[in-house]
N, C-alpha and C positions, 0 to 999 in steps of 0.2 A: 180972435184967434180961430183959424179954421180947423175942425177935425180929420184929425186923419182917418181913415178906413182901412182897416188891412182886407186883402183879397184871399179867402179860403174857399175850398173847394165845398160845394153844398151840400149838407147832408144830405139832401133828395136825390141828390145823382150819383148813379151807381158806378164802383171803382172801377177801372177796367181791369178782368182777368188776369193772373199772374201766369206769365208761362212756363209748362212744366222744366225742371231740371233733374238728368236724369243722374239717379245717385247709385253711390257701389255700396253694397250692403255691406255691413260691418260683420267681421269674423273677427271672433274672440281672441285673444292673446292666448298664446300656449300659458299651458300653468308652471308660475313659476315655485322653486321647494321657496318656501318662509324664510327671508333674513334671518341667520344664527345671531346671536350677540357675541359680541365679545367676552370668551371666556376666562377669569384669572389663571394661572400657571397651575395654582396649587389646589385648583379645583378640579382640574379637567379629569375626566375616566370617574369624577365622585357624583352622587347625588344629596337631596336634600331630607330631613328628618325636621320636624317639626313639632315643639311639645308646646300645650299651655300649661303655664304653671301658674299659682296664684301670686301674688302681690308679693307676700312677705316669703313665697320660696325663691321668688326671682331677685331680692334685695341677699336672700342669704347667700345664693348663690352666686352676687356678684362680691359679697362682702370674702366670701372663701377664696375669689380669683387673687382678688386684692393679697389677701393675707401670707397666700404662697404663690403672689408673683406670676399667675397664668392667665392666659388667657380663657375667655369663659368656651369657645371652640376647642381649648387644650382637656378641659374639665369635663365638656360632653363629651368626646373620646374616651376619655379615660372611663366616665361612668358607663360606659355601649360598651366598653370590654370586659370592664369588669362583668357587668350581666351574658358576656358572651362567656366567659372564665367560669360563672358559676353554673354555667351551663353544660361544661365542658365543651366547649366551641372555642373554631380560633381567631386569636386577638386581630386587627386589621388594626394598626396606626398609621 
C-alpha cells in the first residue's frame, strides 16, 4: 500500500504579506436611558421599605395575617401609619 503525502506549505518559507484594508473607525452608540421594567398598577408613584426581622417575628407576623385574613403588605401599612399616627403625621394608605 503506498503512502499518501499531503502537500503543506513550509515552515521555512515566509507567508506572503497581507494587504492593507482600510477600516472606519468605530463611533460609539449614543447613550441609551436603562430599560424600565415592568411596573404593577398598584405600585406605580410607590417605593420600597425593607426590614429584617428575626425568625420567630417573621413566623409571628405571618401567623397574625393569617389570623385576621390580611395580607402581610396590608399589616406593614397598617404598622407605618400607625408609627406615623403616634407621631402626629399623616396616614398614607
Amino acid at each position: 500500500m503506498a503512502v499518501r503525502h499531503r502537500t503543506r506549505p513550509s515552515l521555512l518559507t515566509k507567508a506572503p504579506e497581507p494587504t492593507p484594508v482600510a477600516v472606519e473607525p468605530i463611533t460609539p452608540a449614543p447613550a441609551q436611558p436603562p430599560a424600565k421594567w415592568a411596573v404593577a398598577s398598584t405600585r406605580v408613584g410607590k417605593r420600597t421599605v425593607v426590614a429584617w426581622l428575626d425568625q420567630a417575628a417573621f413566623v409571628q407576623f405571618g401567623v397574625i395575617a393569617r389570623e385576621e385574613g390580611k395580607t402581610i403588605q396590608a399589616l406593614l401599612v397598617e404598622a407605618v401609619n400607625n408609627v406615623f399616627a403616634s407621631r402626629g403625621k399623616p396616614r398614607y394608605d
